[in-house]
C-alpha positions in Angstrom: 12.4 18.8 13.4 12.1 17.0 16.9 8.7 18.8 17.0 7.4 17.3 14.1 8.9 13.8 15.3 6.9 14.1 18.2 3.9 15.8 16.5 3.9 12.0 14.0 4.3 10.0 16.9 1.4 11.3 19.1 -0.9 11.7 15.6 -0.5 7.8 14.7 -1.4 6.7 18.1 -5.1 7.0 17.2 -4.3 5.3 14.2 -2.2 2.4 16.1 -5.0 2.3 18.3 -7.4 1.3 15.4 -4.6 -1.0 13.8 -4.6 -2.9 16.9 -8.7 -3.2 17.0 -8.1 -4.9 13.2 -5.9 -7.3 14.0 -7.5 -8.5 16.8 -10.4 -8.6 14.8 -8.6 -9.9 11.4 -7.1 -13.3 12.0 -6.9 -14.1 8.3 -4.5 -12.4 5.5 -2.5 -10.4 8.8 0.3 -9.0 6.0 -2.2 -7.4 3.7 -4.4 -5.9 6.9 -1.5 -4.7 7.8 -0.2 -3.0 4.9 -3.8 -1.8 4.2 -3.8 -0.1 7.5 -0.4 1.5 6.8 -1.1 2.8 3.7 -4.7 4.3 4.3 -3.9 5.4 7.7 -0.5 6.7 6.5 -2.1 8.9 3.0 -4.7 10.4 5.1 -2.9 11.4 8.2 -0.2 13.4 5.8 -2.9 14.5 3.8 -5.0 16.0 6.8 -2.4 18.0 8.2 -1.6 19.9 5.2 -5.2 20.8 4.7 -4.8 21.9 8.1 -1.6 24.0 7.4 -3.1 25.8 4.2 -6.2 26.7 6.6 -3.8 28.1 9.1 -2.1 30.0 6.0 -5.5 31.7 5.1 -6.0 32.5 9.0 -2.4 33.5 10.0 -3.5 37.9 9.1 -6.6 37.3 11.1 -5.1 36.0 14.1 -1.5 37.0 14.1 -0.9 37.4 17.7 -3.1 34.6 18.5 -1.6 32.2 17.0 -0.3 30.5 19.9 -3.0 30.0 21.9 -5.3 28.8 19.1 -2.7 25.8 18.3 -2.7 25.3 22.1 -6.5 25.3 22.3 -6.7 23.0 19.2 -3.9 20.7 20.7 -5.9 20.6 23.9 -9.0 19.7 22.8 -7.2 16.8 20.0 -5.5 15.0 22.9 -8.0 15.7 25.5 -10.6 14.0 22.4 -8.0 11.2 22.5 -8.4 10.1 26.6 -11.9 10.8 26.6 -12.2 8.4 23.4 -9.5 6.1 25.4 -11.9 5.7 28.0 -15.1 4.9 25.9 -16.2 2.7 23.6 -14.6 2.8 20.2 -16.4 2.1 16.7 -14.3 -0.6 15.6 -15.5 -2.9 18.1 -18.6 -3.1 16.3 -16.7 -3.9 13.0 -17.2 -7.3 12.0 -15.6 -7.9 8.1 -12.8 -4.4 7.4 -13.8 -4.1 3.7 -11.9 -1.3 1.8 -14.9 1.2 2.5 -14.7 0.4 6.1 -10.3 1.0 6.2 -11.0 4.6 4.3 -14.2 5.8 6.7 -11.5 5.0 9.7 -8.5 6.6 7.8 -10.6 9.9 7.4 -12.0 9.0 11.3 -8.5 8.9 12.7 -6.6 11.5 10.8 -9.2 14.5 11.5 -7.4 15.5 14.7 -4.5 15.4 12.2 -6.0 18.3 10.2 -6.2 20.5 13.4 -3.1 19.7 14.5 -1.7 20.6 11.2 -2.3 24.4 11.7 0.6 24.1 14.0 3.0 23.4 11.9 3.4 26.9 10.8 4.9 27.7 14.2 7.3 25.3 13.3 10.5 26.3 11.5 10.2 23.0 9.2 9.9 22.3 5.6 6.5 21.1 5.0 6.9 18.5 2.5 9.2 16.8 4.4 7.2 17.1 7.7 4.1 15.6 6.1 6.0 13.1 4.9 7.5 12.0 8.3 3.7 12.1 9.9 2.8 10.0 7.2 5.0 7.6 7.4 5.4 7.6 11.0 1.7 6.5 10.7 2.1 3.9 7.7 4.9 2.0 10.2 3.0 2.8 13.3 -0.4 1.3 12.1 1.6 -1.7 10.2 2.8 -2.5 13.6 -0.1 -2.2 15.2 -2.0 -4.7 13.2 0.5 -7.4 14.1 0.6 -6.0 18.0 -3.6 -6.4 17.4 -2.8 -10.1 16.0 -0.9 -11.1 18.9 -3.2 -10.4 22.1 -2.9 -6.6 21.7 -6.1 -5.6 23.4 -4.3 -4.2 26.3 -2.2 -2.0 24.5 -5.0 0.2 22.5 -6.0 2.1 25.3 -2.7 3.0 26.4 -2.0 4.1 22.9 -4.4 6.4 22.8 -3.9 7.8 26.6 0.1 8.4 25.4 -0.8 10.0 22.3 -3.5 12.3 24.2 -0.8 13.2 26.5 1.8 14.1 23.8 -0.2 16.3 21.9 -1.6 18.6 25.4 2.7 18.5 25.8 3.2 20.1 22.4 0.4 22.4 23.2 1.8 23.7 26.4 5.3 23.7 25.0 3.9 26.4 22.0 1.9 28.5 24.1 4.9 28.5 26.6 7.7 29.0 24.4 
């Protein structure tokens, strides 16, 4: 279960990455940014890694054996997509009004890693549901936070949000294909 703690933690830091860009950018109604945030954030990256899981399902015959190195590989490239993306311009900078349509395009934006990622759950001796639900809420609390953190002067913390979650996931990567 630490796995998938740590797994939640590294997945939301895209997301608190984002949540920091709308509160810096969102000066007015801060409590219902912020609950927007958590809850699209939150829905998608639960719902991302379970697509991701049921695609590892439907893979597992085909590369049973492999299975390792493909989560590492997938790992890898999520949290070496997260410090490349740490280190360049993001699209929420260009955001100037977060409408509805703008929170779900950056819900589905930010949890894609999540559906990759998901296929390593498998390896994982964990009950699904409940795994999904801690990433998911991990997220919703994580990107809550990050709207106030965002609010309060919290442009030097997105970068090193992003950098830490990269990290973690290349970690969880190395500690499957190692163990």
């Amino acid at each position: 279960m630490l796995e998938v703690l740590i797994l939640a933690f590294a997945l939301s830091m895209d997301a608190f990455a984002v949540s920091i860009g709308l509160g810096i950018r969102n000066k007015q109604n801060i409590k219902i940014m912020a609950l927007k945030a958590g809850i699209f954030f939150g829905i998608f990256q639960a719902l991302m890694p379970f697509i991701g899981f049921l695609g590892g399902i439907g893979l597992r015959e085909y590369i049973q054996g492999y299975d390792k190195i493909v989560a590492f590989l997938l790992l890898l490239a999520i949290g070496g997509k997260m410090l490349y993306e740490a280190f360049n311009e993001n699209v929420e900078e260009e955001i100037t009004q977060v409408t509805n349509k703008i929170l779900l395009t950056l819900a589905i934006a930010t949890s894609l890693d999540a559906m990759a990622a998901g296929y390593s759950l498998h390896l994982f001796s964990v009950n699904i549901y409940l795994s999904l639900f801690i990433i998911g809420f991990t997220t919703f609390i994580i990107s809550y936070i990050g709207v106030y953190v965002g609010n309060h002067g919290g442009e030097k913390y997105e970068k090193k949000a992003e950098i830490l979650g990269g990290i973690v996931l290349i970690l969880i990567g190395f500690k499957i294909l190692l163990f």
